[in-house]
DSSP file (Angstrom, degrees, kcal/mol; ACC not computed):
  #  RESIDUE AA STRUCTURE BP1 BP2  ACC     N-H-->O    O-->H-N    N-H-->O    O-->H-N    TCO  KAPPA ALPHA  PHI   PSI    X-CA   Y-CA   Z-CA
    1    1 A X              0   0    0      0, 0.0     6,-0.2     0, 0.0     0, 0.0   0.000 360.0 360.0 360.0 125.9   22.2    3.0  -35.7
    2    2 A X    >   -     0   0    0      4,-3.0     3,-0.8     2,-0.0     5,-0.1   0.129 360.0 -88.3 -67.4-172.6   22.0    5.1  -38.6
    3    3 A X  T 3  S+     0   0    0      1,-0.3     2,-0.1    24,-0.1    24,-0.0   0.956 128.8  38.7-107.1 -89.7   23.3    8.6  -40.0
    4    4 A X  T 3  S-     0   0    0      1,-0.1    -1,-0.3    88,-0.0     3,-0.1  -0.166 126.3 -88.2 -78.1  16.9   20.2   10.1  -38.3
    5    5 A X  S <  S+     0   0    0     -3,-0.8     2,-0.3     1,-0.3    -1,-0.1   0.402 102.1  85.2  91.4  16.1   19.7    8.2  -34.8
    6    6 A X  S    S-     0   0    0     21,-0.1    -4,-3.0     4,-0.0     2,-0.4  -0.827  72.0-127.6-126.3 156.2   17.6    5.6  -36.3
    7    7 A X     >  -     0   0    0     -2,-0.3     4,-1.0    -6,-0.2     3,-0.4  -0.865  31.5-107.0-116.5 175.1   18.2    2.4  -38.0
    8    8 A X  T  4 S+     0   0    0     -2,-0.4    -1,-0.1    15,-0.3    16,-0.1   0.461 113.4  55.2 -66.6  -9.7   17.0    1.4  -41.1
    9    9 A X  T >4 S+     0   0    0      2,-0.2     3,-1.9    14,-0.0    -1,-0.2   0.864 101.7  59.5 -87.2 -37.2   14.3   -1.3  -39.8
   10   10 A X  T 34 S+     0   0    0     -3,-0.4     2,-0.7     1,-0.3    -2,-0.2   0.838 111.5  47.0 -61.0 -80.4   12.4    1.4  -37.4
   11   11 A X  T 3< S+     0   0    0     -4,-1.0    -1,-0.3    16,-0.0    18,-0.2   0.362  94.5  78.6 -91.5  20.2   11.9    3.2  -40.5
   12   12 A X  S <  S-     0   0    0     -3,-1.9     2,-0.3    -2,-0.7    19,-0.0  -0.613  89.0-101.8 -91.0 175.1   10.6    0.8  -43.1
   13   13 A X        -     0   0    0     -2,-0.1     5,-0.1     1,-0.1    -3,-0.0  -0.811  23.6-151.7-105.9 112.9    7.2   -0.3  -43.2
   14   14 A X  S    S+     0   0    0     -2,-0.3    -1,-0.1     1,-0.2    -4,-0.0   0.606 100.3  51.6 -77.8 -38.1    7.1   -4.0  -41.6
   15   15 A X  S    S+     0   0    0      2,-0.0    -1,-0.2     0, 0.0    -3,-0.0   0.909  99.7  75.6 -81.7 -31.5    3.9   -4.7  -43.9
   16   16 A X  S    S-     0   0    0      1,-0.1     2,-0.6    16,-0.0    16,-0.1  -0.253  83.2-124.7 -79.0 162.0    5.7   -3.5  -47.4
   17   17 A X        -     0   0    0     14,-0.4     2,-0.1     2,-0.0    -3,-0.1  -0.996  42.4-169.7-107.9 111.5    8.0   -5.5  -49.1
   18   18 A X        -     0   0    0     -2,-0.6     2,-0.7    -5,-0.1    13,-0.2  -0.387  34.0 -95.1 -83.7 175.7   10.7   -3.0  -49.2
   19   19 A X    >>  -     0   0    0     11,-1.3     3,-1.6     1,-0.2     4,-1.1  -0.813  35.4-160.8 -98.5 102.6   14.2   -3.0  -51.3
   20   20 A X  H >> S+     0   0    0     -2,-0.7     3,-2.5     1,-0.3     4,-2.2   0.915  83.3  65.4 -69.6 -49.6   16.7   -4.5  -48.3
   21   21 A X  H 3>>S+     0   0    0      1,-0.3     4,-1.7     2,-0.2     5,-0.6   0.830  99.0  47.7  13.9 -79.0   19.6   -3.0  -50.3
   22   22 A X  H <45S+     0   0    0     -3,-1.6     6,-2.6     1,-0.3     4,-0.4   0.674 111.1  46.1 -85.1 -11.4   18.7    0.2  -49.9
   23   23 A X  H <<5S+     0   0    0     -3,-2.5    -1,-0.3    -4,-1.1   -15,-0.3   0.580 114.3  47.1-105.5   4.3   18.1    0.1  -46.5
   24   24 A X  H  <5S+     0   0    0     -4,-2.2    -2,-0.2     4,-0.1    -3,-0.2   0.643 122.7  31.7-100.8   6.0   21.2   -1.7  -45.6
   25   25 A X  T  <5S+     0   0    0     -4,-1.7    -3,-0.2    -5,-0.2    -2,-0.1   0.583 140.3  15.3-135.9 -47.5   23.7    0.3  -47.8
   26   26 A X  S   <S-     0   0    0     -5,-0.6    -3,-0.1    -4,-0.4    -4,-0.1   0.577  90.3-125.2-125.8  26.6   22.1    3.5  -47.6
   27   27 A X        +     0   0    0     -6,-0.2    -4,-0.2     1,-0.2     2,-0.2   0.903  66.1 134.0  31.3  63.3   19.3    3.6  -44.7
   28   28 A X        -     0   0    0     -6,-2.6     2,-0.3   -20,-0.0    -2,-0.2  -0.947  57.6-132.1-124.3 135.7   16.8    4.6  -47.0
   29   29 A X        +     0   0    0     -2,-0.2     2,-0.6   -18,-0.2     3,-0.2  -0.719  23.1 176.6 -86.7 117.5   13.2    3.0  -47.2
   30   30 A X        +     0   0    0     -2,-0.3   -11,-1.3     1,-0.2    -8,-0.1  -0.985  37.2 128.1-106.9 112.0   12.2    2.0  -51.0
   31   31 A X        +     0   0    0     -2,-0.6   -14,-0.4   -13,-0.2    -1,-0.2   0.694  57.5  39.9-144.2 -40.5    9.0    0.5  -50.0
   32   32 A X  S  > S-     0   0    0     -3,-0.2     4,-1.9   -16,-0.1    -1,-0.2  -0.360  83.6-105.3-107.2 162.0    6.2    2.3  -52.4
   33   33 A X  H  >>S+     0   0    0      2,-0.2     4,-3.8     3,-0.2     5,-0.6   0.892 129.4  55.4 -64.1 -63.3    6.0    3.5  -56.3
   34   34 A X  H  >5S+     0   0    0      2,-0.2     4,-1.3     3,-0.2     5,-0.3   0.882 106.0  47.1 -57.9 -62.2    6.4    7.0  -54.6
   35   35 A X  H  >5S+     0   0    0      2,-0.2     4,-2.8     1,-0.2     5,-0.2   0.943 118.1  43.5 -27.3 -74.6   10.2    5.8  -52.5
   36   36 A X  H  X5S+     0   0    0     -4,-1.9     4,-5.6     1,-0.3     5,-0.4   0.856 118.3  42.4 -83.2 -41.3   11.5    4.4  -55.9
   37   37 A X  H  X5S+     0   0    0     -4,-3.8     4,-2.5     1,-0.2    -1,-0.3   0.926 120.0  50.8 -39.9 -29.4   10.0    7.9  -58.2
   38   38 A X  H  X<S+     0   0    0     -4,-1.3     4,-1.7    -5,-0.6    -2,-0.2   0.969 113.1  45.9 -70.0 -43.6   11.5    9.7  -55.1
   39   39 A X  H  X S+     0   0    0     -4,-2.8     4,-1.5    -5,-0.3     5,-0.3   0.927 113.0  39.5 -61.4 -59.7   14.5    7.9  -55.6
   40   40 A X  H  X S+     0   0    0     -4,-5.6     4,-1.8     1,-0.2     3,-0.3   0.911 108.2  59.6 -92.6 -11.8   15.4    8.0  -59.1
   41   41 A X  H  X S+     0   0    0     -4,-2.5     4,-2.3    -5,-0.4    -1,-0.2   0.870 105.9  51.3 -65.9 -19.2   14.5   11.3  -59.7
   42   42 A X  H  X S+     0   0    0     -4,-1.7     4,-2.6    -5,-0.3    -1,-0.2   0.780 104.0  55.0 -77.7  -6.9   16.9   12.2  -57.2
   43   43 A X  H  X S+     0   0    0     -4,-1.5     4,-3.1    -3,-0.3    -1,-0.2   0.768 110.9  48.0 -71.5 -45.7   19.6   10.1  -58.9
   44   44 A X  H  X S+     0   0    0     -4,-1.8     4,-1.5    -5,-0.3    -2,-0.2   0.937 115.1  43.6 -57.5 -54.0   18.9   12.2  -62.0
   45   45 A X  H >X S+     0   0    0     -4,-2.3     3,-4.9     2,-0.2     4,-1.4   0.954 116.6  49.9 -34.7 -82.6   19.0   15.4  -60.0
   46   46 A X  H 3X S+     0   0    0     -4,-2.6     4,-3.9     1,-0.3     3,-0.3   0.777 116.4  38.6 -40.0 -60.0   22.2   14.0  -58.2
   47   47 A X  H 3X S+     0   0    0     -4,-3.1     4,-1.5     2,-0.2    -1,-0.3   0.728 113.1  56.4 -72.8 -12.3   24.1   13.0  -61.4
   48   48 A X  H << S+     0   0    0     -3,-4.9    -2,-0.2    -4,-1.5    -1,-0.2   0.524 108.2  48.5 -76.0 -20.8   23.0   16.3  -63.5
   49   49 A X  H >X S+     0   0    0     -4,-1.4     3,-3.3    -3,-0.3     4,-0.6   0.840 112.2  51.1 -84.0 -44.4   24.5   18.6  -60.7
   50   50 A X  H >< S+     0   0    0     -4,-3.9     3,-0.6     1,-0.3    -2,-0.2   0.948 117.9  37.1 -75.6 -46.1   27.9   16.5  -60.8
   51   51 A X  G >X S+     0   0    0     -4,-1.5     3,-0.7     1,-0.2     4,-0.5   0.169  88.4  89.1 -83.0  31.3   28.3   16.7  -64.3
   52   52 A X  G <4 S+     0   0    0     -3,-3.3     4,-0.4     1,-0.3    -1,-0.2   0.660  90.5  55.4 -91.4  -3.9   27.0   20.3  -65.1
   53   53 A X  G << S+     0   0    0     -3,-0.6    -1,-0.3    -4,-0.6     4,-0.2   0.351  87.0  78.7-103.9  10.1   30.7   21.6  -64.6
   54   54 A X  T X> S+     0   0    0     -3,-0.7     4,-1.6     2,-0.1     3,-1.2   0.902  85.6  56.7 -70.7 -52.1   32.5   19.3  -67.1
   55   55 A X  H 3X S+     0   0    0     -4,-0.5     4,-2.5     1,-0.2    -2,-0.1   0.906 115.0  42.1 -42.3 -27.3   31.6   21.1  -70.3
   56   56 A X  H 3> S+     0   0    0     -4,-0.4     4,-1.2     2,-0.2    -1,-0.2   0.712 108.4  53.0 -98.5 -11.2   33.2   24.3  -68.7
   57   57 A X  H X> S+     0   0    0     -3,-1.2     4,-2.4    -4,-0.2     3,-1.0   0.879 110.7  48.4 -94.1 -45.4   36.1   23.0  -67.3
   58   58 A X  H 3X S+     0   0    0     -4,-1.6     4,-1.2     1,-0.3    -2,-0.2   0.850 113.0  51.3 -31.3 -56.8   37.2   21.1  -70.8
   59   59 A X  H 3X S+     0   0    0     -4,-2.5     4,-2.7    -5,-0.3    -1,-0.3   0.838 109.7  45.1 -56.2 -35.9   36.6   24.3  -72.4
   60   60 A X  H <X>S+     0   0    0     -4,-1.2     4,-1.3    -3,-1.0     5,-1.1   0.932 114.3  52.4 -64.6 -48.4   38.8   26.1  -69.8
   61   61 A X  H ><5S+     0   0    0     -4,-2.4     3,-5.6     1,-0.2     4,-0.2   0.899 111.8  50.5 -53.0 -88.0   41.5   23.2  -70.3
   62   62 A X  H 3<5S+     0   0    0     -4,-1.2    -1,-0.2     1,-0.3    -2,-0.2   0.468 115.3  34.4  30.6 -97.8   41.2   23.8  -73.8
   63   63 A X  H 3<5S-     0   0    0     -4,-2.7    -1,-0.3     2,-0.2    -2,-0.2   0.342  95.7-128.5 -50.4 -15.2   41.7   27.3  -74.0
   64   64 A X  T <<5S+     0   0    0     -3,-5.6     2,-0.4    -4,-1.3    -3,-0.2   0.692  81.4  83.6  63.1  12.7   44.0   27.6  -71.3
   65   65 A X      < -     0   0    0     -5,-1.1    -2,-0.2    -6,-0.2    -1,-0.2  -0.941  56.3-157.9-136.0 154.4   41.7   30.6  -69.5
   66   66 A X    >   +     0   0    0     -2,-0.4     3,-0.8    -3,-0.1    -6,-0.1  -0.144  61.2 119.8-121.0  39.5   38.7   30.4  -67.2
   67   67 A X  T 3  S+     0   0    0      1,-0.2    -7,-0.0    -7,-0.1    -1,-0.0   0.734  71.0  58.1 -81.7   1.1   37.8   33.8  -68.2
   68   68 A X  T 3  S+     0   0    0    -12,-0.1     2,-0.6     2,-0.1    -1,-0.2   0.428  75.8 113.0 -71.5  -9.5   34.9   32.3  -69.4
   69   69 A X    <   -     0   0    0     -3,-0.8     2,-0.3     1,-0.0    -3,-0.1  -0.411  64.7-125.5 -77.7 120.8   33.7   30.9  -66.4
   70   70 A X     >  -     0   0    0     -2,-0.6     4,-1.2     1,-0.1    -2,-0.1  -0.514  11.1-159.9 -55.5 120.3   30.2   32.5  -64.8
   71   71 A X  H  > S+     0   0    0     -2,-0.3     4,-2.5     2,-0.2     5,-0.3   0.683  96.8  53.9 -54.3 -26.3   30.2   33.7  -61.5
   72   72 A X  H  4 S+     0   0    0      1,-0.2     4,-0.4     2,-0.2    -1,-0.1   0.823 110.3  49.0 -90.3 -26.8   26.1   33.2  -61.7
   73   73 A X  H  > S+     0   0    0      2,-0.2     4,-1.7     3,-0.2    -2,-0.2   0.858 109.1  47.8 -77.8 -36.5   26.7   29.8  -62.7
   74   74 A X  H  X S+     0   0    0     -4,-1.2     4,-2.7     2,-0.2     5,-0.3   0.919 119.4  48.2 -33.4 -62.9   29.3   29.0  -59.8
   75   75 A X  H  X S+     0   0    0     -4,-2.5     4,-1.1     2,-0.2    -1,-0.2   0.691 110.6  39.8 -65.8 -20.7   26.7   30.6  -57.7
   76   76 A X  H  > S+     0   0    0     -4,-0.4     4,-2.7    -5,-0.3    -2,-0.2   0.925 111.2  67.2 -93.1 -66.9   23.4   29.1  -58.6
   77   77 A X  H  X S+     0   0    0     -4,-1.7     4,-0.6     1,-0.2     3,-0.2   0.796 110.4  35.5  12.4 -91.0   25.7   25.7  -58.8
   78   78 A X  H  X S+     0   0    0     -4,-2.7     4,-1.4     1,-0.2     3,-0.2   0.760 111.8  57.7 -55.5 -37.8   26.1   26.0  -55.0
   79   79 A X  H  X S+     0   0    0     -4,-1.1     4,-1.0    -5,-0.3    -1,-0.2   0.795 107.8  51.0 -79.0 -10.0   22.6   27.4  -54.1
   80   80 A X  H  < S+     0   0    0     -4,-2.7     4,-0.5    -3,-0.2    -2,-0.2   0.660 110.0  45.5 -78.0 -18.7   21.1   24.5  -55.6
   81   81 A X  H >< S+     0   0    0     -4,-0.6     3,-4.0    -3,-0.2     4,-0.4   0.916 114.2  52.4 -74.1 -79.5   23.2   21.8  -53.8
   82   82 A X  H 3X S+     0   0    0     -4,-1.4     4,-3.7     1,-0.4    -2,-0.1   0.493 115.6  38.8 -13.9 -55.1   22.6   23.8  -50.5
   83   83 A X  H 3X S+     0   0    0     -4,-1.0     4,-1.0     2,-0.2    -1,-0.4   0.679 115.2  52.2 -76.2 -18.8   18.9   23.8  -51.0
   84   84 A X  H <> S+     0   0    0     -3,-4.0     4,-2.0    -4,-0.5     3,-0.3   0.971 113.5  47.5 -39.7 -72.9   19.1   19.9  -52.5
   85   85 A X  H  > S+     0   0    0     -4,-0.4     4,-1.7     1,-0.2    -2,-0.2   0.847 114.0  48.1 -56.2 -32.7   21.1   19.2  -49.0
   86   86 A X  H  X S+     0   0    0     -4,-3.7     4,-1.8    -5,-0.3    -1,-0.2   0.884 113.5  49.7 -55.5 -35.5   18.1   21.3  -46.9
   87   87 A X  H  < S+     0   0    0     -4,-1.0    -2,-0.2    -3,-0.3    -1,-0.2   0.565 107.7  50.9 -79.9 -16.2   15.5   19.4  -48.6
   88   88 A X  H  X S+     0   0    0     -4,-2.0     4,-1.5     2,-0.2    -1,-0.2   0.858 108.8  46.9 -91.8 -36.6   16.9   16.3  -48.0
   89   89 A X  H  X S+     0   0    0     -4,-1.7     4,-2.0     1,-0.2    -2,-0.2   0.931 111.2  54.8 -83.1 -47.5   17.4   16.5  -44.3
   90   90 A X  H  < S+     0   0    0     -4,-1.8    -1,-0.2     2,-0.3    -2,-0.2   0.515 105.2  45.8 -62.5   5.8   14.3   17.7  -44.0
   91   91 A X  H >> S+     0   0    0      2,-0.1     3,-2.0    -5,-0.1     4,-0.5   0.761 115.7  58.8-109.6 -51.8   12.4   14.7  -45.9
   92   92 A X  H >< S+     0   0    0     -4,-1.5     3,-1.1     1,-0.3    -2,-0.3   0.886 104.0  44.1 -61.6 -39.4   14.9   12.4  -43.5
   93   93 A X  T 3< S+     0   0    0     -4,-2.0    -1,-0.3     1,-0.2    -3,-0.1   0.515  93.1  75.7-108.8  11.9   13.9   13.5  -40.5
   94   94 A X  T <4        0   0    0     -3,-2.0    -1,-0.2    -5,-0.2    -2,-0.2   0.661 360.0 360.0 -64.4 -19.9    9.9   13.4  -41.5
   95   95 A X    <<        0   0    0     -3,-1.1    -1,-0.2    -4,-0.5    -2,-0.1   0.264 360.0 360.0 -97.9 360.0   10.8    9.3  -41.0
């Protein structure tokens, strides 16, 4: 049983040749052109939010201050994972 109360075969497609991978390591269905775009743009997303805070903490190391550090960038930071994580449970539970 998965994450979400399902397991990864109820929600693949029994006619598609899906990527068994991906639904045994992260009970997600790659089954369509549309899955695997869905997919690596989110990978892009995923890995452009974890590294958008390295240039500024080096700089802070650096300098020895964070008085350079944005509060509107902290914040926008966080309201874009939030909305990521909303958008994402809601596209999972469309399945």
């Amino acid at each position: 049983m998965g994450i979400w109360g399902s397991s990864p075969a109820a929600m693949c497609s029994v006619e598609e040749r899906c990527a068994e991978w991906a639904a045994k390591y992260m009970e997600y269905c790659l089954c369509s052109t549309k899955d695997w775009v869905s997919f690596i743009l989110g990978l892009i997303s995923l890995m452009s939010w974890a590294v958008a805070e390295i240039p500024q903490i080096i700089t802070n190391y650096k300098q020895k201050s964070a008085e350079g550090l944005s509060l509107a960038f902290l914040i926008t930071w966080v309201v874009g994972f939030q909305n990521n994580t909303t958008w994402q449970c809601y596209i999972h539970l469309q399945h």
